[in-house]
C-alpha positions in Angstrom: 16.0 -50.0 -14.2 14.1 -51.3 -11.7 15.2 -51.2 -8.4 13.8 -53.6 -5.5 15.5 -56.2 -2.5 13.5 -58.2 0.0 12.3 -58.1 2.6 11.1 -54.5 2.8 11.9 -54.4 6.8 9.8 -52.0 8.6 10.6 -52.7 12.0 11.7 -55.3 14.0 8.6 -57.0 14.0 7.2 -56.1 10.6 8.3 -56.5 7.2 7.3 -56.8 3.3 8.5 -59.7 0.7 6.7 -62.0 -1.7 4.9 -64.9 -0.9 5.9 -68.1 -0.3 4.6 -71.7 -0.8 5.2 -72.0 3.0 2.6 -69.1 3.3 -0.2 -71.2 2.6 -1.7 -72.2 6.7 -1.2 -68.8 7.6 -2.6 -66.7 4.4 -5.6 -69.1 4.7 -6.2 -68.8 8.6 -6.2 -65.1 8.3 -7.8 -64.5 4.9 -10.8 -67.2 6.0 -12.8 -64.0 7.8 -15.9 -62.5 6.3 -15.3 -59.2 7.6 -12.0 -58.9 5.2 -13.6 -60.3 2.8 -16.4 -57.7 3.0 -14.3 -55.2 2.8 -12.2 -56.3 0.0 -13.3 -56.6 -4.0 -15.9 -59.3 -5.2 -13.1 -61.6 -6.7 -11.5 -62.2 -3.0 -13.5 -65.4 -1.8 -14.5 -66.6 1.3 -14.6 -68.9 2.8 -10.8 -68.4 1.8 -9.4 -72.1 2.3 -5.7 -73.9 1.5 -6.6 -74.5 -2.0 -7.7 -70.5 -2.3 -4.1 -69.6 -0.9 -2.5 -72.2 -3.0 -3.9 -70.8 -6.3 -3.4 -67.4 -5.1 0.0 -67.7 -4.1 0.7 -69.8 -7.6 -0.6 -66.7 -9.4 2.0 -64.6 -8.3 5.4 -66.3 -9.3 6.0 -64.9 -12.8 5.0 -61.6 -11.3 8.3 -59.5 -11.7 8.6 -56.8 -10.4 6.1 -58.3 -7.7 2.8 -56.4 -7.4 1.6 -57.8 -4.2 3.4 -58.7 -1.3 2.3 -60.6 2.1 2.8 -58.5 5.2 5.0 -60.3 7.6 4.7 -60.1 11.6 6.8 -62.0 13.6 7.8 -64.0 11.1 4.2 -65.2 10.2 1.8 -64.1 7.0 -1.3 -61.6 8.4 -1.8 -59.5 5.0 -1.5 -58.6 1.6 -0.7 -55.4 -0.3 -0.7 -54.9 -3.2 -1.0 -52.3 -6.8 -2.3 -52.8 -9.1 -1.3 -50.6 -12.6 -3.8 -49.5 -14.9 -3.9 -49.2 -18.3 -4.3 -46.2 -21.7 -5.0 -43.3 -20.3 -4.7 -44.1 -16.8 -1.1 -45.9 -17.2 0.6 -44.0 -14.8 -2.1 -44.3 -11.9 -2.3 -47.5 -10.1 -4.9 -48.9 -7.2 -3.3 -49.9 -3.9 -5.2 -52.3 -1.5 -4.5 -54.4 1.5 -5.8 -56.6 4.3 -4.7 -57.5 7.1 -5.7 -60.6 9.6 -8.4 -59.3 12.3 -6.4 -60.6 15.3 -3.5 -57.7 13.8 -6.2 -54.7 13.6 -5.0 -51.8 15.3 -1.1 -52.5 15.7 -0.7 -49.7 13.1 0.4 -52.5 10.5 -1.5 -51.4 8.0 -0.1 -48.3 7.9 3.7 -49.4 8.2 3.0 -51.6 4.9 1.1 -48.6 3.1 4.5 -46.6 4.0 6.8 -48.9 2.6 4.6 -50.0 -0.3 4.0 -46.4 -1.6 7.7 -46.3 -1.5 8.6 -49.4 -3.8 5.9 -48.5 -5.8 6.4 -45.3 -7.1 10.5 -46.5 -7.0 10.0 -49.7 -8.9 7.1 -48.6 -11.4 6.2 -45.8 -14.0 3.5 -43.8 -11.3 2.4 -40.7 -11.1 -0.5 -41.3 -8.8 -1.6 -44.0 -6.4 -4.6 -44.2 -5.2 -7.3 -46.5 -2.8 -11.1 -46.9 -3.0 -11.6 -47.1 0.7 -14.5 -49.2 2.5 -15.7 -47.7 4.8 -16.7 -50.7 7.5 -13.3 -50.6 9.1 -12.7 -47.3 10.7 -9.2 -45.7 9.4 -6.7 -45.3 12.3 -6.2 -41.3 13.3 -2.6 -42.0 13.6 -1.8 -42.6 10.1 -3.1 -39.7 8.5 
């Protein structure tokens, strides 16, 4: 049985929950940025406009359990996270990956979402192993790991 309630609070200033419709200004203010783009797979577009986050957010609504989730600060959209379950052989391993808005970089919101998101992962889905193909243009903050 799966086992998940949102928002996913973090701290007072930081929490995960699914997108909303009222999401769309602020997921396409922060997502419009080619160096999250760059550092993201090919399928995330930029320039990232309203219609981009409108379609995106769309895409997401029959997703139960959800799979990705915007990172909230201060009430406002900056990121996404998400995982992403394989399939055969590897159906216990799944890909994690996230962004978050440049303007947020080096809060250490990142790594509260990766936290919390491990956490309703492996509670909410048949894992074994998650894992993250890192790019390496944005330098990793020391105080996470």
């Amino acid at each position: 049985m799966l086992k998940y309630t949102f928002p996913i609070i973090i701290d007072e200033h930081l929490l995960l929950r699914p997108f909303r419709i009222s999401d769309i200004y602020s997921l396409a203010i922060h997502a419009n940025n080619k160096k999250i783009s760059d550092n993201l797979n090919d399928g995330f577009p930029y320039p990232y406009t309203e219609k981009n986050a409108t379609e995106f957010i769309d895409s997401l609504k029959n997703d139960q359990p959800p799979k990705i989730l915007a990172i909230v600060y201060n009430e406002e959209a900056v990121g996404a996270i998400g995982i992403f379950p394989q399939s055969k052989v590897q159906r216990l391993n799944a890909e994690i990956g996230y962004w978050v808005g440049e303007k947020y970089w080096g809060m250490g919101i990142a790594s509260g979402a990766l936290r919390s998101m491990l956490a309703y992962a492996f509670e909410n889905f048949d894992l074994m192993r998650i894992y993250a193909r890192p790019f390496l243009i944005i330098p990793p903050r020391k105080e996470f790991w």
